[in-house]
C-alpha positions, 0 to 999 in steps of 0.5 A, spaced: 864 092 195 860 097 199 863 101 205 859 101 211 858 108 215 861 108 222 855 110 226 855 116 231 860 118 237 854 117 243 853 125 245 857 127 252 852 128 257 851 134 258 851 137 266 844 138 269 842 146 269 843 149 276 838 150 280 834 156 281 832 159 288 827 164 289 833 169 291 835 168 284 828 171 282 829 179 279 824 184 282 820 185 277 818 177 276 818 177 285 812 183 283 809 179 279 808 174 284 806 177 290 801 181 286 797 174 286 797 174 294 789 173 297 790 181 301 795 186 303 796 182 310 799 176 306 803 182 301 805 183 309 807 177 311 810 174 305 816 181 304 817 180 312 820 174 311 826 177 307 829 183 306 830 183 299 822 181 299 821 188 303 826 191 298 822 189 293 816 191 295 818 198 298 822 201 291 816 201 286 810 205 288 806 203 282 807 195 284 804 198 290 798 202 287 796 196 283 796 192 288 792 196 293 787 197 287 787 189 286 786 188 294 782 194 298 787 194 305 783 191 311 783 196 317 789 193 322 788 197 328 787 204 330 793 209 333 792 213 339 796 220 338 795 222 347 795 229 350 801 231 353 809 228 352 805 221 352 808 218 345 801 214 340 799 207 341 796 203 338 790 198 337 790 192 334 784 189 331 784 182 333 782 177 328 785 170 331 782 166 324 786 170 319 794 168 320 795 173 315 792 179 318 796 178 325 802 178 322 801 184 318 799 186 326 805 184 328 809 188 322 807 193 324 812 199 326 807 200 332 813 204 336 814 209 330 822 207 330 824 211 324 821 218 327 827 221 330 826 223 337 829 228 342 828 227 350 830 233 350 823 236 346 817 236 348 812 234 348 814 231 342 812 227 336 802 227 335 799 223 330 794 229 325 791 224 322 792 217 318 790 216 310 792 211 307 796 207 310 800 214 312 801 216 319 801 225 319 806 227 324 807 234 327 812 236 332 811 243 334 817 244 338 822 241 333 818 245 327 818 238 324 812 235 320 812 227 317 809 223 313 810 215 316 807 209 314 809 204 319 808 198 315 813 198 310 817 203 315 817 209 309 818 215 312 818 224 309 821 229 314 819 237 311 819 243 315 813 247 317 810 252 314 815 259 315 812 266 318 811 269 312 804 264 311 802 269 318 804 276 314 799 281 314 794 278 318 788 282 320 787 282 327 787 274 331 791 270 327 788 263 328 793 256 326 788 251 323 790 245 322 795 239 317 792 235 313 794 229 308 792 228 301 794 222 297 798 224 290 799 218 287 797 221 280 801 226 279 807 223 280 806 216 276 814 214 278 813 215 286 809 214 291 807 221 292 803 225 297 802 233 299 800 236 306 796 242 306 796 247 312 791 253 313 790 258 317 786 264 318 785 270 321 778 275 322 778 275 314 781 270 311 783 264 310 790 261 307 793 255 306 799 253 303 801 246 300 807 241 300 808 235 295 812 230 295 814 228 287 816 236 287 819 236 295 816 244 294 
């Protein structure tokens, strides 16, 4: 007589997977997510609701020059550096239809609190000039200059200039100006940037360069 086979033990029942919140997401996979934002105001607005968000945004550089080639950022307001001890302000453009675009506003650091500041020292801290997003602060009486983008609050102190640019100078030395240029193509791994002084006296004129990516 034919033996019969025993059918199968009914399979155990296997656990459900663990769920998996955004916060679980590694930052390269966040990355990828916020470069399929509409704008920078939204970028803005989505990484100031949380610090690992922010910290993600703020620790790639390349993350950043792609998405800035994707998305032309909006012009958000203007700073106003003032004579005298007055510290900048600044002015928004006001766009009450665009939610996104109010709260990159509201991000912005419009008191400039990461810049150090002294009582004591006057007149302070004034605006040179803003590329990029980048503020170009110049502190005559602490010899500082800074580099500040008040949106992801990223800030570079470096010395000015020593007296040796000024040596050998024929007749009036003249201090010109500090300007800021973006560098983002020498330096592939950072944001990067360079400020360039000049100055002259009644025959010449002279510059010296500071880059970020070299701290030189």
């Amino acid at each position: 007589m034919a033996s019969r086979s025993q059918p199968p033990p009914p399979a155990e029942p296997q656990a459900p997977p663990a769920p998996t919140t955004i916060r679980a997401l590694s930052d390269d996979l966040l990355r990828e997510i916020f470069l399929r934002l509409p704008s920078l105001p939204s970028l803005v607005r989505a990484t100031l609701t949380c610090r690992a968000f922010l910290a993600a945004v703020r620790s790639s550089p390349a993350f950043r020059r792609r998405f800035r080639a994707l998305h032309p950022p909006p012009l958000l307001g203007f700073f106003i550096s003032p004579n005298g001890n007055e510290a900048p302000s600044f002015v928004p453009i006001r766009r009450r239809s665009d939610p996104d675009h109010a709260a990159a506003v509201r991000g912005i650091d419009v008191f400039l609190t990461r810049v150090p500041c002294d009582d004591d020292v006057f007149p302070g801290w004034h605006i040179g000039e803003c590329r990029g997003g980048c503020l170009l602060l110049v502190n005559w009486e602490s010899k500082q200059i800074g580099s500040y983008n008040p949106l992801i609050r990223a800030l570079d102190l470096l010395p000015m200039p020593t007296d040796e640019i000024s040596k050998g100078h024929r007749g009036k030395f003249m201090p010109m100006r500090y300007f800021l240029l973006s560098s983002d193509d020498e330096a592939p791994d950072r944001s990067s940037f360079r400020v360039v002084y000049s100055c002259h006296d009644k025959s010449r004129v002279r510059a010296t360069v500071y880059s970020s990516a070299t701290r030189k």
